[in-house]
N, C-alpha and C positions, 0 to 999 in steps of 0.2 A: 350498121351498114344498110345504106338504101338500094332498093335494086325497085332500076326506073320501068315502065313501058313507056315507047315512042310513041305519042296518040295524033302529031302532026309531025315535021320535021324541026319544028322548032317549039316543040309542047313538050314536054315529059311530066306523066304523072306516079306519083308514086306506087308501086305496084304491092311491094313488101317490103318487110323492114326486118334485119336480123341484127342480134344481140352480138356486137364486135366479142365479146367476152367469151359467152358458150355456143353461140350459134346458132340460137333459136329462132323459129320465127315471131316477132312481138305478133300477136291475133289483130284480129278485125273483129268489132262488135256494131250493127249495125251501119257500116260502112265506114266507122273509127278506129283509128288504130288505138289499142290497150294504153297506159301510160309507158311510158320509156322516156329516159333521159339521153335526148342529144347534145353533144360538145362538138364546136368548133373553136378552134384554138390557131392564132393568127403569131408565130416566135417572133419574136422581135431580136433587134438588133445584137444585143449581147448575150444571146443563149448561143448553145451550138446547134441550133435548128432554124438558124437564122433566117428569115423569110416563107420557110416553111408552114400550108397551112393543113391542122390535122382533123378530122372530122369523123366520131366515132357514136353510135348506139349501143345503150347499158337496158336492159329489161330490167323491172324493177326488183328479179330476184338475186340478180350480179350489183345491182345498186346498195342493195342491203349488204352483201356480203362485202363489197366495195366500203362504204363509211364504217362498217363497225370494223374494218382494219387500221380507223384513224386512230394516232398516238391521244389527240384531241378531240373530244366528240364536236359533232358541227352543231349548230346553231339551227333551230327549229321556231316557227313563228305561228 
């Protein structure tokens, strides 16, 4: 989850970022934010979230714990 500041009325930059999972805040290291994985996710027609768009933040230590719950391990390059 992004939490914006207003820097004009029509600017917003990003001010923090927390982890939709646990809550934390992802860090700032010399004015970057840590890695984290953002999703946005656009439902289409035949889900039951139809048009719905959903938009969530995973810190990378909910990301680990997230893929190794996979039935399948994912693919790495």
């Amino acid at each position: 989850m992004k939490v914006y500041e207003t820097v004009t009325e029509d600017n917003k930059r990003v001010e923090k970022v927390l982890c939709n999972c646990c809550g934390k805040e992802i860090t700032k290291q010399h004015g970057y934010f840590s890695d984290y994985l953002h999703i946005e996710k656009q439902w289409g027609y035949f889900s039951q979230k139809d048009s719905r768009k959903d938009n969530f933040d995973i810190c990378e230590n909910c990301y680990d714990k997230f893929v190794n719950s996979f039935v399948l391990p994912i693919e790495y390059q």
